[in-house]
Every structure is written in structure tokens, then in C-alpha cells.
PQR file with spaces between the fields and no chain letter, atoms N, CA, C, O and H, PARSE charges and radii, in Angstrom:
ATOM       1  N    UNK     1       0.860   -1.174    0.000 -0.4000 1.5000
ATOM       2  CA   UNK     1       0.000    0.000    0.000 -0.0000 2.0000
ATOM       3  C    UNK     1       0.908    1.238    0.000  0.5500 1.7000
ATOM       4  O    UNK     1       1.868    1.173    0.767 -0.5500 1.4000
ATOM       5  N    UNK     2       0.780    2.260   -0.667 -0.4000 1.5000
ATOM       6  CA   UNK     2       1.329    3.176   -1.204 -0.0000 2.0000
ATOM       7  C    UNK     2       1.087    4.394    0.448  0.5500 1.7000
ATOM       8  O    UNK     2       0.125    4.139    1.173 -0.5500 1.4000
ATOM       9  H    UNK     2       0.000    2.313   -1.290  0.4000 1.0000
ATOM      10  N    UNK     3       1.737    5.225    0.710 -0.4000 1.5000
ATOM      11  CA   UNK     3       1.249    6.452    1.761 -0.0000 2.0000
ATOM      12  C    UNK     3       0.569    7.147    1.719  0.5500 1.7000
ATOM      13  O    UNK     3       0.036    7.656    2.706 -0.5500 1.4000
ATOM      14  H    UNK     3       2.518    5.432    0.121  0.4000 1.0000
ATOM      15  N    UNK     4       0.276    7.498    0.227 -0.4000 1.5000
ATOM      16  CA   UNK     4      -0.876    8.230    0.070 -0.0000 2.0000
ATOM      17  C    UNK     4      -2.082    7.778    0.604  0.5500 1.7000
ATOM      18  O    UNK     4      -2.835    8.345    1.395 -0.5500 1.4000
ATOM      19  H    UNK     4       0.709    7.084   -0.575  0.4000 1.0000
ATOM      20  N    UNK     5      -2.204    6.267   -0.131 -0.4000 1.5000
ATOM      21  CA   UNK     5      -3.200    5.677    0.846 -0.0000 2.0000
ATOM      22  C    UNK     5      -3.248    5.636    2.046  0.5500 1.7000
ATOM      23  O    UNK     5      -4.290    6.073    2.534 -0.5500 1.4000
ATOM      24  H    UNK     5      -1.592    5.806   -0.774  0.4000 1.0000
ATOM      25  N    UNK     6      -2.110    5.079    3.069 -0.4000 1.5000
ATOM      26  CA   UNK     6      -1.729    5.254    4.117 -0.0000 2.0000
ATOM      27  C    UNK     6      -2.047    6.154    4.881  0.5500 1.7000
ATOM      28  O    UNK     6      -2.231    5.988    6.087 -0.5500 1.4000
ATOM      29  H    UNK     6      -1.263    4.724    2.672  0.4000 1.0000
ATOM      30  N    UNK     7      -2.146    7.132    4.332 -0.4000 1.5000
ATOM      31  CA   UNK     7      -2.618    8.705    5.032 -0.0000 2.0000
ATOM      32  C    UNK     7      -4.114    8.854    4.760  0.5500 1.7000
ATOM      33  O    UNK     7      -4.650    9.286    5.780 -0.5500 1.4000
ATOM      34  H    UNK     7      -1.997    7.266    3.352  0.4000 1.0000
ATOM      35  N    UNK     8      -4.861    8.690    3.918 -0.4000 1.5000
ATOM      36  CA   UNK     8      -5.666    8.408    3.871 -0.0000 2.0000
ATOM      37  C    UNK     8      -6.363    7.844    4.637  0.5500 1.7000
ATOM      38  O    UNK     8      -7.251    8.569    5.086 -0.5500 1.4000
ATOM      39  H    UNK     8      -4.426    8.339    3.089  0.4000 1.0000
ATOM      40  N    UNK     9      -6.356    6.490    5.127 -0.4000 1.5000
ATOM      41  CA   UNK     9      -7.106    5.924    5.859 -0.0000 2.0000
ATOM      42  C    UNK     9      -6.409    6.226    6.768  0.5500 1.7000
ATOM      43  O    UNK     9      -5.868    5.127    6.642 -0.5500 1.4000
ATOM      44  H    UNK     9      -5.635    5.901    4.762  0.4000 1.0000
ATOM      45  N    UNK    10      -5.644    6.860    7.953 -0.4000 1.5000
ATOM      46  CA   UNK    10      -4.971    7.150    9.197 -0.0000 2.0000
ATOM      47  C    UNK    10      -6.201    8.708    9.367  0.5500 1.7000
ATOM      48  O    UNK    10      -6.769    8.897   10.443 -0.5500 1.4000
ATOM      49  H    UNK    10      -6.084    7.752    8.055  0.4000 1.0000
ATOM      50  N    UNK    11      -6.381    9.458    8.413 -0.4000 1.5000
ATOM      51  CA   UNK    11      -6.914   10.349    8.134 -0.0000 2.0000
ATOM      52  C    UNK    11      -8.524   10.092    8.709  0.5500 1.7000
ATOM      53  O    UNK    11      -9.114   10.734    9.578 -0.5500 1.4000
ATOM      54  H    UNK    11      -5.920    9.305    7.539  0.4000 1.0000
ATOM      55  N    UNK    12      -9.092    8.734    7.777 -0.4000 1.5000
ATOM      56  CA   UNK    12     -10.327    8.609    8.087 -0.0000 2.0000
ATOM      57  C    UNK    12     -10.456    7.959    9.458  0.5500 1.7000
ATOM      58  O    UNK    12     -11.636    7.754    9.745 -0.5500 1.4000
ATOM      59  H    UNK    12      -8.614    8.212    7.070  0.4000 1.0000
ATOM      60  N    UNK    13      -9.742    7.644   10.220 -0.4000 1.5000
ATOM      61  CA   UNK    13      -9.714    7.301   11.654 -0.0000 2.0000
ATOM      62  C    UNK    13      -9.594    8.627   12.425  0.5500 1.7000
ATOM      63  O    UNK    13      -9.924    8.626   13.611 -0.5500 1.4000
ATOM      64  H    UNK    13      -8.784    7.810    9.987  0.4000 1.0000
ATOM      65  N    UNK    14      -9.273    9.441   12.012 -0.4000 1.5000
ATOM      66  CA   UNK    14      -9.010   10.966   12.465 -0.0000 2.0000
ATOM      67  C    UNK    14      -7.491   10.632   13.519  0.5500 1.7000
ATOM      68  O    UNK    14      -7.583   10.452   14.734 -0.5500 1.4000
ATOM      69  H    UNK    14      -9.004    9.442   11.049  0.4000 1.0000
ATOM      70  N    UNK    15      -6.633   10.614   13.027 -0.4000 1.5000
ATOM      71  CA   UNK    15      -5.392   10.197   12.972 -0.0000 2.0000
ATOM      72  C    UNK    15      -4.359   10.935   12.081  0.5500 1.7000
ATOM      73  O    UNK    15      -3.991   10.723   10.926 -0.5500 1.4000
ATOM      74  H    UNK    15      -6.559   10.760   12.041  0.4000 1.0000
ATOM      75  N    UNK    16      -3.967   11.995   13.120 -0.4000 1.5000
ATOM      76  CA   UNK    16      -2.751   13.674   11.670 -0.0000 2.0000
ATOM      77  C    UNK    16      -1.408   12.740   11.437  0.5500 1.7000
ATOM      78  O    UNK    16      -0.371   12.723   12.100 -0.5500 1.4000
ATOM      79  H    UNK    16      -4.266   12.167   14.059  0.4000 1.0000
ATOM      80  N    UNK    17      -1.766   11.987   10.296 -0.4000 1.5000
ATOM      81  CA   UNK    17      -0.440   11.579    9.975 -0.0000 2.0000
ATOM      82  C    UNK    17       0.677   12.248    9.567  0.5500 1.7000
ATOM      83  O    UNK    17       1.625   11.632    9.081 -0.5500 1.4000
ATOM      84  H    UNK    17      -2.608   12.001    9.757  0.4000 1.0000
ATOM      85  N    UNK    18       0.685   13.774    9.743 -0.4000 1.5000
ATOM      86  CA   UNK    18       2.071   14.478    9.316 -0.0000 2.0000
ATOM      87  C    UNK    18       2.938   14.145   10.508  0.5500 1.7000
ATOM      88  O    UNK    18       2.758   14.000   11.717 -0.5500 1.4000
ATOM      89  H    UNK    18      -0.086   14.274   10.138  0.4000 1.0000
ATOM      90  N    UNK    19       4.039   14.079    9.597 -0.4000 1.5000
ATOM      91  CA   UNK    19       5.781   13.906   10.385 -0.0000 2.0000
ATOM      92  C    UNK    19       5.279   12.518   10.932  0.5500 1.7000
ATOM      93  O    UNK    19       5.214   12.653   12.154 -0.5500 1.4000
ATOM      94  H    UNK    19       4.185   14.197    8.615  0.4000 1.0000
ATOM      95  N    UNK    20       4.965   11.476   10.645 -0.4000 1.5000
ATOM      96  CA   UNK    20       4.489   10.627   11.050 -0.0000 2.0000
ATOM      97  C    UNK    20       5.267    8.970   10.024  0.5500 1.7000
ATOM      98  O    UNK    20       4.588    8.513    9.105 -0.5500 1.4000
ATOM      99  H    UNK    20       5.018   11.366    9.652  0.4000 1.0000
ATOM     100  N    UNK    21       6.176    8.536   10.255 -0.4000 1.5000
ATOM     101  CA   UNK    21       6.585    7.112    9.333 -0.0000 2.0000
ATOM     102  C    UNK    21       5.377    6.072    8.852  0.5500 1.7000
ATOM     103  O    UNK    21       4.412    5.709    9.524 -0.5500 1.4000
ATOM     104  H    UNK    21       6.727    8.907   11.001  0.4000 1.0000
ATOM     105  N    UNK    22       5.720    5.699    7.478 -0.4000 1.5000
ATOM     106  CA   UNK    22       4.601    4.687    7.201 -0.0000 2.0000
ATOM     107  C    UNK    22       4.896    3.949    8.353  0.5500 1.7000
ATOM     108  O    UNK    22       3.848    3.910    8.998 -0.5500 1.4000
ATOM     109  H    UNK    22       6.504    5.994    6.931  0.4000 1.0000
ATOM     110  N    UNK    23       5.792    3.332    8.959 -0.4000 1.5000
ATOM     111  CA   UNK    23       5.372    2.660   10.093 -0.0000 2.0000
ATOM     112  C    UNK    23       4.600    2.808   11.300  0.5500 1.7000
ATOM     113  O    UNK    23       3.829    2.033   11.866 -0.5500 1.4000
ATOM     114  H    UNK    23       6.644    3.363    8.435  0.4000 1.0000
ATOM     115  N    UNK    24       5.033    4.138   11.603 -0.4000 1.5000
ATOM     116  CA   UNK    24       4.242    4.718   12.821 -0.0000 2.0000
ATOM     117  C    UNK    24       2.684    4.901   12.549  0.5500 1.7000
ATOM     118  O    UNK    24       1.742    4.518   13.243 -0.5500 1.4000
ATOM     119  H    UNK    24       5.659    4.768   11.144  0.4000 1.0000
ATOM     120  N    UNK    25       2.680    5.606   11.327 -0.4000 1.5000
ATOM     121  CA   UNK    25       1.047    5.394   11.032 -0.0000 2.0000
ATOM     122  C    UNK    25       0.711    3.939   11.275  0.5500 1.7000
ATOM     123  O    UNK    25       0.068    3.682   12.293 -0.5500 1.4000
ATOM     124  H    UNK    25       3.445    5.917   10.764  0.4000 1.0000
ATOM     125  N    UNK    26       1.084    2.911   10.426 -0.4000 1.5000
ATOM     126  CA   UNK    26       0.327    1.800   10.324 -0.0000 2.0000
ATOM     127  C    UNK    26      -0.015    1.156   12.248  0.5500 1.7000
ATOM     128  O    UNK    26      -1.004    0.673   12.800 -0.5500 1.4000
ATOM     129  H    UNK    26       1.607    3.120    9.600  0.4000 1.0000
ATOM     130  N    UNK    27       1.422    1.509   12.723 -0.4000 1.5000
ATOM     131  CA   UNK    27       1.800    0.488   13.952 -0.0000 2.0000
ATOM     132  C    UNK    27       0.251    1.363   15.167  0.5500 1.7000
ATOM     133  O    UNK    27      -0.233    0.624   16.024 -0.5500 1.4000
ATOM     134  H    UNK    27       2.225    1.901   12.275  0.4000 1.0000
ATOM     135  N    UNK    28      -0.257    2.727   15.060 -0.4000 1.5000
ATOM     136  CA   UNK    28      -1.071    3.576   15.208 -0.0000 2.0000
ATOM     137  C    UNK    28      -2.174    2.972   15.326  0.5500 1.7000
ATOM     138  O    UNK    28      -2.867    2.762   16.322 -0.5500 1.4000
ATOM     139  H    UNK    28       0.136    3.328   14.363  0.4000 1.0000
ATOM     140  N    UNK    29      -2.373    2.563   13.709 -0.4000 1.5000
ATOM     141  CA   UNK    29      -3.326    2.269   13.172 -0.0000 2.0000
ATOM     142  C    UNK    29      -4.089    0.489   13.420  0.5500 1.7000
ATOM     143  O    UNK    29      -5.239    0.070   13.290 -0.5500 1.4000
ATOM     144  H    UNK    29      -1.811    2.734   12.900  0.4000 1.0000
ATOM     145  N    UNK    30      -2.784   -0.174   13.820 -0.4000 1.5000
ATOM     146  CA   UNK    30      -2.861   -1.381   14.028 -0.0000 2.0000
ATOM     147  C    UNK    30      -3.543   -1.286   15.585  0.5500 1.7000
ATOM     148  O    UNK    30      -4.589   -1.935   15.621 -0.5500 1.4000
ATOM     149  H    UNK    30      -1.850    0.167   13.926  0.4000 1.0000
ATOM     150  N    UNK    31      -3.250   -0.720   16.712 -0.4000 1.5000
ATOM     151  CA   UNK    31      -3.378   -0.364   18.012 -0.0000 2.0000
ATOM     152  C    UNK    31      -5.003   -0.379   17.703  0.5500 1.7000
ATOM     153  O    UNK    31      -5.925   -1.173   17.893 -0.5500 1.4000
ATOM     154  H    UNK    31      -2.400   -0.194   16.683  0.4000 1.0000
ATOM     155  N    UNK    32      -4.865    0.781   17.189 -0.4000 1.5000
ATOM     156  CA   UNK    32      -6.658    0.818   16.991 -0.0000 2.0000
ATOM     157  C    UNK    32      -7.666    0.108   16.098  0.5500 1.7000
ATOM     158  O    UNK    32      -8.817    0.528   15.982 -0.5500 1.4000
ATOM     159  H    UNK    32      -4.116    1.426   17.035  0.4000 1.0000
ATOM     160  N    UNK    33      -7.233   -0.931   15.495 -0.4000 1.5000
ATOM     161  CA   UNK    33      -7.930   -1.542   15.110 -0.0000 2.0000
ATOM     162  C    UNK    33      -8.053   -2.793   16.332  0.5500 1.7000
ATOM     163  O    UNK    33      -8.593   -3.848   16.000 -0.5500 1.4000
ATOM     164  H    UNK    33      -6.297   -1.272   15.590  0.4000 1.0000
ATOM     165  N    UNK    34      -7.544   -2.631   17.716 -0.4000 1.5000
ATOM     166  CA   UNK    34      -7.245   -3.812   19.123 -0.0000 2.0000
ATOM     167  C    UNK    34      -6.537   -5.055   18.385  0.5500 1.7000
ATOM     168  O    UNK    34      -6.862   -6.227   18.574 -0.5500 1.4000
ATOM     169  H    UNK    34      -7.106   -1.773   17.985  0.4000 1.0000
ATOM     170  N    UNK    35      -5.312   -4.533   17.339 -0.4000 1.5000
ATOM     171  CA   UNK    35      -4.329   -5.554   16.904 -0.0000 2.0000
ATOM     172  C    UNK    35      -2.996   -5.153   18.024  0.5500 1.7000
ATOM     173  O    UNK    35      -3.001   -4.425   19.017 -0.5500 1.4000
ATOM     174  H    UNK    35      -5.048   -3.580   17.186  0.4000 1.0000
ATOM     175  N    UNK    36      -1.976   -5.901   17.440 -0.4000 1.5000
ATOM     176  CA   UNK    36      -0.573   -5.977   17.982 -0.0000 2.0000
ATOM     177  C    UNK    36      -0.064   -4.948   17.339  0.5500 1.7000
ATOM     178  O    UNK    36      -0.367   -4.845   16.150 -0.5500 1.4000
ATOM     179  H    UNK    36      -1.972   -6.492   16.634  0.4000 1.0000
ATOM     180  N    UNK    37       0.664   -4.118   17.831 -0.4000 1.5000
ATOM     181  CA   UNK    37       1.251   -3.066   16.337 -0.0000 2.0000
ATOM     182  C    UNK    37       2.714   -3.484   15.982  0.5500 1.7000
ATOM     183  O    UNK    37       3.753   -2.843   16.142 -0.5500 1.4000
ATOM     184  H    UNK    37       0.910   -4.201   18.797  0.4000 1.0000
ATOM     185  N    UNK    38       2.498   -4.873   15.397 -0.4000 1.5000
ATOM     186  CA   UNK    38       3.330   -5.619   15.205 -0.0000 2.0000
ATOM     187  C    UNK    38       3.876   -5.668   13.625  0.5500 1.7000
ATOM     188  O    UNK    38       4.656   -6.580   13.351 -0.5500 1.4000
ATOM     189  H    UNK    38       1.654   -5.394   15.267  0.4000 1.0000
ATOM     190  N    UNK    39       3.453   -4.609   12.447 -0.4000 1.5000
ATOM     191  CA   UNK    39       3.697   -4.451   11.061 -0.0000 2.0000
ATOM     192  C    UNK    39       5.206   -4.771   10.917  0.5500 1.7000
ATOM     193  O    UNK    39       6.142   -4.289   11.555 -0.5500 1.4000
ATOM     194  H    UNK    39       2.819   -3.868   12.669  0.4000 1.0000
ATOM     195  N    UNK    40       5.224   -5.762    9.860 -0.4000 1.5000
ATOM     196  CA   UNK    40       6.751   -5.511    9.642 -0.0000 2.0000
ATOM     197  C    UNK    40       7.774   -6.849   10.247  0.5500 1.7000
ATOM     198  O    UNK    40       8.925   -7.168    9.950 -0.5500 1.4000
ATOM     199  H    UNK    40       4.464   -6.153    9.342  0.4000 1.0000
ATOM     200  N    UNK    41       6.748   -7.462   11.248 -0.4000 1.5000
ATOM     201  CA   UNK    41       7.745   -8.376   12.130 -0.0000 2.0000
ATOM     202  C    UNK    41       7.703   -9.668   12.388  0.5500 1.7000
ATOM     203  O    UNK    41       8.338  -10.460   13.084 -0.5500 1.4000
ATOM     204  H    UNK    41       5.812   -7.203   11.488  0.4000 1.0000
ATOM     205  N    UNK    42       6.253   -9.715   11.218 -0.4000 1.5000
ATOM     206  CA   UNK    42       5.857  -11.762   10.490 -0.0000 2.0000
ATOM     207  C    UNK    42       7.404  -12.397   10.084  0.5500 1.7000
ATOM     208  O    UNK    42       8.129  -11.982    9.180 -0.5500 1.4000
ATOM     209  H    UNK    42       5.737   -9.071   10.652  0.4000 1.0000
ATOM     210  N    UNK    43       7.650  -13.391   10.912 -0.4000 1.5000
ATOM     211  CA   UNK    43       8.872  -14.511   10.709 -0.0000 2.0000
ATOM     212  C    UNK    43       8.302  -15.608    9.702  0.5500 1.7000
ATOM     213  O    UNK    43       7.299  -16.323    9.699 -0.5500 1.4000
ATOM     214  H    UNK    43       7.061  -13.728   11.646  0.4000 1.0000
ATOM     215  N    UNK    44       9.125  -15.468    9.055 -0.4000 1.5000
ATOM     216  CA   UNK    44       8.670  -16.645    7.585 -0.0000 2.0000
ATOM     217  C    UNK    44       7.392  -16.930    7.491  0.5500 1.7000
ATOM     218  O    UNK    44       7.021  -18.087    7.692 -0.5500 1.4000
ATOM     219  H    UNK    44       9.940  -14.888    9.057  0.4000 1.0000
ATOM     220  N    UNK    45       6.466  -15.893    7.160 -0.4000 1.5000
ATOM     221  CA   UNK    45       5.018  -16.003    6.560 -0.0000 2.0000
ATOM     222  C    UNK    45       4.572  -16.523    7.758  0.5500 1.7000
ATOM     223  O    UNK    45       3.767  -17.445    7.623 -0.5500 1.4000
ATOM     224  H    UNK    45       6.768  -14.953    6.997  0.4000 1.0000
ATOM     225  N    UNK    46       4.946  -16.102    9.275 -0.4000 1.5000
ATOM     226  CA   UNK    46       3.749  -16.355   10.545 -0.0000 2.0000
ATOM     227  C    UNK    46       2.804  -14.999   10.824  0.5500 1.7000
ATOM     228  O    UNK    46       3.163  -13.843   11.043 -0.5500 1.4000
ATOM     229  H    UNK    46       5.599  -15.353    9.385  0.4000 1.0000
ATOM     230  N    UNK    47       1.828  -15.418   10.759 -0.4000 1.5000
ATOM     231  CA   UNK    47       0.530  -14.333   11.132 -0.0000 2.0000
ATOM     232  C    UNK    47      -0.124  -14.793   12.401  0.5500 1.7000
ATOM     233  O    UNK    47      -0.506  -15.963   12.440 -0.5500 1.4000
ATOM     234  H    UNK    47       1.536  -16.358   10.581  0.4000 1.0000
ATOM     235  N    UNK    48      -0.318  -13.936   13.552 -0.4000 1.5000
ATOM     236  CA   UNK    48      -1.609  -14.727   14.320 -0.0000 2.0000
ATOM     237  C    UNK    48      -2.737  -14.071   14.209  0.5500 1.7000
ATOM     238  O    UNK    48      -3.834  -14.576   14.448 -0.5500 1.4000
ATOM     239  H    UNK    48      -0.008  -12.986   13.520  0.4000 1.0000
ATOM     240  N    UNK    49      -2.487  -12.466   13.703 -0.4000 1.5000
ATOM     241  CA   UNK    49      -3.476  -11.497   13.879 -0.0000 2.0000
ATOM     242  C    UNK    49      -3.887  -11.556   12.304  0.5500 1.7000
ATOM     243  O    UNK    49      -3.577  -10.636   11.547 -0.5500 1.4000
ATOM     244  H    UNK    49      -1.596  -12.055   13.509  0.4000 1.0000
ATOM     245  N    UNK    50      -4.718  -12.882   11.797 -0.4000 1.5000
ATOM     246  CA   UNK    50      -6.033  -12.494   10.981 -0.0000 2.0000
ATOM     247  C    UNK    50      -6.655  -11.792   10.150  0.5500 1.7000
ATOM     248  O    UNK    50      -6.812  -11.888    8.932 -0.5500 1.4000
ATOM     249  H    UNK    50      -4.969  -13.629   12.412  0.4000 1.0000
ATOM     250  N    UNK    51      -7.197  -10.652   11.359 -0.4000 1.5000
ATOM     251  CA   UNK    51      -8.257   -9.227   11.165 -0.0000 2.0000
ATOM     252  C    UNK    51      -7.142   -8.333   10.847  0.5500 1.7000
ATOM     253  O    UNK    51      -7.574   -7.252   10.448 -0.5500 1.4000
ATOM     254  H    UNK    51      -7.069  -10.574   12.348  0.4000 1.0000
ATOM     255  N    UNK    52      -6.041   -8.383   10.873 -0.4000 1.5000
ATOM     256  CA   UNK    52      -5.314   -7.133   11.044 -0.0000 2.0000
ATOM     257  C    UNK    52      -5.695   -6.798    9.330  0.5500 1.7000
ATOM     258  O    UNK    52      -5.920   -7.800    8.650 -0.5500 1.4000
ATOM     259  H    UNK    52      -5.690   -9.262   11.196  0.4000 1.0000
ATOM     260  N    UNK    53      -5.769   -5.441    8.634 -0.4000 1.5000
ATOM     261  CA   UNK    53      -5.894   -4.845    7.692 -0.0000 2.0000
ATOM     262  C    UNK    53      -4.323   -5.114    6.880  0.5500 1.7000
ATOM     263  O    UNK    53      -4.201   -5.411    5.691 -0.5500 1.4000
ATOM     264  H    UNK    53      -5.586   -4.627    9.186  0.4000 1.0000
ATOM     265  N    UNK    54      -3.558   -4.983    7.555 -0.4000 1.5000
ATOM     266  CA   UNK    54      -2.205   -4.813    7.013 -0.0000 2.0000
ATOM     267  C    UNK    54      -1.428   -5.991    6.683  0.5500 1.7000
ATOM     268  O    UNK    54      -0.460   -6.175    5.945 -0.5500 1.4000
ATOM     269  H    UNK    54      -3.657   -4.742    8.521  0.4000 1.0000
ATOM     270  N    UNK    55      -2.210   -6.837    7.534 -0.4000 1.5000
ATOM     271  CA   UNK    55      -1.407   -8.633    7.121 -0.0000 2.0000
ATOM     272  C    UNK    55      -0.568   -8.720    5.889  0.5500 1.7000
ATOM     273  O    UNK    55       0.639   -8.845    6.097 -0.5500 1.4000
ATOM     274  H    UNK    55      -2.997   -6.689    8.134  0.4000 1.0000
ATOM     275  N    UNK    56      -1.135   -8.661    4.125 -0.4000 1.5000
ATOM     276  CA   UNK    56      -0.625   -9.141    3.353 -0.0000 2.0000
ATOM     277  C    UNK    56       0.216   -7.925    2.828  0.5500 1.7000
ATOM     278  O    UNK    56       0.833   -8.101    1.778 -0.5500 1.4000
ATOM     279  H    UNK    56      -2.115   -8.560    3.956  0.4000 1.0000
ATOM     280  N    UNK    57       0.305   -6.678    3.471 -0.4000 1.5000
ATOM     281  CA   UNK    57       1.444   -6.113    3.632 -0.0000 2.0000
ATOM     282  C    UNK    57       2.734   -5.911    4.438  0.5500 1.7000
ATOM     283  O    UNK    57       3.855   -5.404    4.476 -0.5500 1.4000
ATOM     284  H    UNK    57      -0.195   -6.535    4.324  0.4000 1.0000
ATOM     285  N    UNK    58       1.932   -6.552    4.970 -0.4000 1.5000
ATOM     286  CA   UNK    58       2.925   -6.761    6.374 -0.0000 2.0000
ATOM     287  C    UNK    58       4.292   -8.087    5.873  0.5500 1.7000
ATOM     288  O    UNK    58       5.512   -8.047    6.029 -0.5500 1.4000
ATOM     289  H    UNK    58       1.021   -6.963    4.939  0.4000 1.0000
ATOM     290  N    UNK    59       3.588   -8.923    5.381 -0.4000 1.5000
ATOM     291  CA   UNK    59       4.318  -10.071    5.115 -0.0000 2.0000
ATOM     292  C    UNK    59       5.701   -9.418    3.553  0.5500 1.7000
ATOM     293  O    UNK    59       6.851   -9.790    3.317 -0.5500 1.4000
ATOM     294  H    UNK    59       2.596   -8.955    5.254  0.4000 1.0000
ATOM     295  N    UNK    60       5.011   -8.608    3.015 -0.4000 1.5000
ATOM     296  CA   UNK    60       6.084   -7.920    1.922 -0.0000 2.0000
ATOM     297  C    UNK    60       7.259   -7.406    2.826  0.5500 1.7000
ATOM     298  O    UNK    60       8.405   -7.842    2.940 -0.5500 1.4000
ATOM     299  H    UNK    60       4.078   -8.305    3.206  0.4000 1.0000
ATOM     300  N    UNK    61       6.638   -6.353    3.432 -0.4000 1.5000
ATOM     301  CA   UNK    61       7.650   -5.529    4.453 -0.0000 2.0000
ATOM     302  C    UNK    61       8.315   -6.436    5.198  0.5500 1.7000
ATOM     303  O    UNK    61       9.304   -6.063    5.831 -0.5500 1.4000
ATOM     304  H    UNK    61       5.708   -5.998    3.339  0.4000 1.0000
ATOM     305  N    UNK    62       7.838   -7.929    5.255 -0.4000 1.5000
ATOM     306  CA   UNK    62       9.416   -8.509    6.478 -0.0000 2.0000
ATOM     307  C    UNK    62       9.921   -9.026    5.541  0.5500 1.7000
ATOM     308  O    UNK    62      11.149   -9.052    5.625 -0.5500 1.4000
ATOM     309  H    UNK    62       7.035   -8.232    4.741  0.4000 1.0000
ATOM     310  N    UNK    63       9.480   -9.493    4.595 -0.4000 1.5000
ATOM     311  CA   UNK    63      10.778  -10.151    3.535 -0.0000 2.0000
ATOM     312  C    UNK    63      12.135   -9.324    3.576  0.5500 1.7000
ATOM     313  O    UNK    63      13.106  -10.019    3.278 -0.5500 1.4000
ATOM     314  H    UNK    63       8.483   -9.472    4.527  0.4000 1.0000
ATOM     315  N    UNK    64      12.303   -8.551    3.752 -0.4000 1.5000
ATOM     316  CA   UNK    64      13.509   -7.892    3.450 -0.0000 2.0000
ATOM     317  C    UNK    64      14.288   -7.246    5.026  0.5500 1.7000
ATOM     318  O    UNK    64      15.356   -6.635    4.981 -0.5500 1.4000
ATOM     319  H    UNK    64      11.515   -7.986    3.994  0.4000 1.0000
């Protein structure tokens, strides 16, 4: 997901994503959705959190 989007929906939560890292938004954003704000930190394609919105981005962002 691109930041624009990112900001976007941080936005529609009423959430000022300025000066704010795509991470920090998402990890924010994860909190309030009553996830882990765990983005970024899936070990070889492990998920427990489901519902989380960010899952199949999440899993891009730890590849590397």
C-alpha cells in the first residue's frame, strides 16, 4: 500500500499523519484496530493477527 493511501485511511480514523513514518502510522493504526502493532515483524510467513488490515502487507515488508 502506497502512503498516500496510508494517510488516507490514518486520516479517516481521524489520525494527523504528518511527520508521522509509514510505520508509525500503520503500527497507530494497528493499536486501533485492538491488533498488535506488530507491522513488519511476520517470521517466515507467521501471522496470528487475521483481522489485522495490514497482514498481506505486512508479510512484503518482512521479507527484506
Amino acid at each position: 500500500m502506497n502512503m498516500q493511501d496510508i494517510r488516507a485511511i490514518a486520516k479517516s480514523h481521524k489520525i494527523d499523519p504528518a511527520g508521522l513514518s509509514k510505520l508509525d502510522i500503520i503500527h497507530t493504526l494497528q493499536r486501533e484496530e485492538g491488533n498488535f502493532d506488530c507491522y513488519g515483524t511476520a517470521y517466515d510467513g507467521v501471522c496470528d493477527q487475521s483481522n489485522c488490515m495490514w497482514r498481506e502487507d505486512c508479510f512484503e515488508a518482512s521479507k527484506g
